[in-house]
C-alpha positions as CSV (number, residue, x, y, z in Angstrom):
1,X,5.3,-8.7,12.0
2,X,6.1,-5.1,12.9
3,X,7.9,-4.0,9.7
4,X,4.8,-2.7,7.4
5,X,7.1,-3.1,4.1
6,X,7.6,-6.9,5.1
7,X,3.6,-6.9,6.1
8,X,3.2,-5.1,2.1
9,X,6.0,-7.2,0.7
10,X,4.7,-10.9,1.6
11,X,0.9,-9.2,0.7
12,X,2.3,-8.7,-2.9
13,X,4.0,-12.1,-2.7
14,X,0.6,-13.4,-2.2
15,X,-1.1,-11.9,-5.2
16,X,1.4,-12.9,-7.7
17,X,-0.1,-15.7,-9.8
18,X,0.1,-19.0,-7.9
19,X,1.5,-20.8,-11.4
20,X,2.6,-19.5,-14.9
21,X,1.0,-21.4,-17.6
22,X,2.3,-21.6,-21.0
23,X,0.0,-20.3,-23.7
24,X,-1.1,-22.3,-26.7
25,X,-1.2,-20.7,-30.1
26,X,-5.1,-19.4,-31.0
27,X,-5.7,-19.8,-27.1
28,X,-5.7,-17.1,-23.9
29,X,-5.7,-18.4,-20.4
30,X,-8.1,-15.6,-18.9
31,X,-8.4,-15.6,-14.8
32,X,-8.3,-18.3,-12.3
33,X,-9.2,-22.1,-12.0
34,X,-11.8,-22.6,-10.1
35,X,-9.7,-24.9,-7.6
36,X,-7.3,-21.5,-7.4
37,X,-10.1,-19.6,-6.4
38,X,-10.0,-20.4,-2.6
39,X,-6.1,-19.5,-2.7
40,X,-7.1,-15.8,-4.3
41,X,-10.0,-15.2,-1.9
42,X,-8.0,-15.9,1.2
43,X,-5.0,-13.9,0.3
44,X,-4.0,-10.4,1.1
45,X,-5.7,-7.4,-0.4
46,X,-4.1,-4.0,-0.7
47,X,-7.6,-2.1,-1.4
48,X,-9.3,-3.6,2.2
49,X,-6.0,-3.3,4.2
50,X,-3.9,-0.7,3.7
51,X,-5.8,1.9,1.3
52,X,-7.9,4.5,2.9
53,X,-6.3,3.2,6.3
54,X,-5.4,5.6,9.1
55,X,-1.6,6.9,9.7
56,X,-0.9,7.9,13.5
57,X,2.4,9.3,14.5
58,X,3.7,7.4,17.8
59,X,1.6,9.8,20.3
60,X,-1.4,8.0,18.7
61,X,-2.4,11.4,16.7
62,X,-4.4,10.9,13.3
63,X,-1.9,12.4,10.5
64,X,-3.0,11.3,7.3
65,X,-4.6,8.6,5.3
66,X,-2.9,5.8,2.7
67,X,-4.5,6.9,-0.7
68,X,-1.9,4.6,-2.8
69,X,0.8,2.2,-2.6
70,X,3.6,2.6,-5.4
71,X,5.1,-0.9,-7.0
72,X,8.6,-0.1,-8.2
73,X,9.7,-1.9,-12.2
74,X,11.3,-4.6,-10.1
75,X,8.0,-5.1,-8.5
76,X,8.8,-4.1,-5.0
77,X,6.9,-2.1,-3.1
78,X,8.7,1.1,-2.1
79,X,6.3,3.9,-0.9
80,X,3.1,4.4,0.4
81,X,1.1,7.3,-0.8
82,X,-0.4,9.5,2.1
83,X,-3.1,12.0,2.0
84,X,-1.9,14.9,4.6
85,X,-4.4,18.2,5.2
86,X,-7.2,18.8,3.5
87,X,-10.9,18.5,3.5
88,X,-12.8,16.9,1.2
89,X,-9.5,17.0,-1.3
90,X,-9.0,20.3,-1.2
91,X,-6.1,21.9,0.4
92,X,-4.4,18.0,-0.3
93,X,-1.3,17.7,0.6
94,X,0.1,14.2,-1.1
95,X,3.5,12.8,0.1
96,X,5.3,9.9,-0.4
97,X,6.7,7.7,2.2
98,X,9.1,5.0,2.1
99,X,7.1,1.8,2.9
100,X,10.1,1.0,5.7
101,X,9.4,3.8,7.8
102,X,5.7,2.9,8.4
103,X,5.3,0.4,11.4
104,X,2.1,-2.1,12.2
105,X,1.9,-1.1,15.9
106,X,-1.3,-2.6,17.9
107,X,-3.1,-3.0,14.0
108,X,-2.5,0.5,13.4
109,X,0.1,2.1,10.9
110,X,2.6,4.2,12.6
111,X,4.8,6.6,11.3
112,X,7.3,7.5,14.4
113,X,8.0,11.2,14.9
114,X,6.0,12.4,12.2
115,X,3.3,15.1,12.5
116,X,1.0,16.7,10.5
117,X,3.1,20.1,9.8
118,X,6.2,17.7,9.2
119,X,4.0,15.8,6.2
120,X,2.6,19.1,4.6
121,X,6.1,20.4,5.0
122,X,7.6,17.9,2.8
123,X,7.7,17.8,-0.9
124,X,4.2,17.1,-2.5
125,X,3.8,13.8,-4.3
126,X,2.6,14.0,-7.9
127,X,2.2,11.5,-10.2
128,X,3.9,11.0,-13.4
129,X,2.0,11.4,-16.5
């Protein structure tokens, strides 16, 4: 798959709950069944895959790091958080990217034709509180 936001997309898919199960009154169905359990362990994980992974530009040039991944209300995935500049957090430089522009070239997360100036140049990324 070379399109990272199908890649993040059907990763998503695969952490939605496998079934919903109706809840009895008095009683809360907490976690998984233990035959679900193999299902949940084998599936994709954001946190070991994509956060903290490298971004290169398409001359193979380190440009920043995914720190987050945001979910939009309809549950797609629509950007991908990147850490640009800085050292150590300071001088941070947090942009957000659409999650179609990244590409899964060679296992690596490209962002064609971006550099490092181009990310710091764009607006910062700050969170809502």
């Amino acid at each position: 798959m070379k399109v990272f936001g199908a890649f993040l997309i059907a990763g998503l898919a695969a952490l939605s709950p496998i079934g919903v199960r109706a809840q009895v009154a008095g009683s809360t169905v907490i976690g998984v069944a233990a035959a679900e359990l193999r299902e949940v362990a084998t599936g994709w994980s954001a946190k070991h895959q994509v956060l903290g992974a490298a971004v290169f530009n398409d001359k193979n040039e380190r440009i920043g790091i995914v720190d987050d991944i945001i979910i939009a209300p309809d549950k797609s995935v629509s950007y991908a958080i990147i850490g640009a500049g800085g050292f150590l957090g300071v001088a941070r430089h947090d942009v957000a990217v659409a999650v179609g522009q990244l590409k899964l070239v060679g296992g690596k997360l490209v962002l064609p034709g971006a550099t490092k100036d181009a990310l710091k140049a764009t607006p910062k990324f700050e969170y809502a509180h």
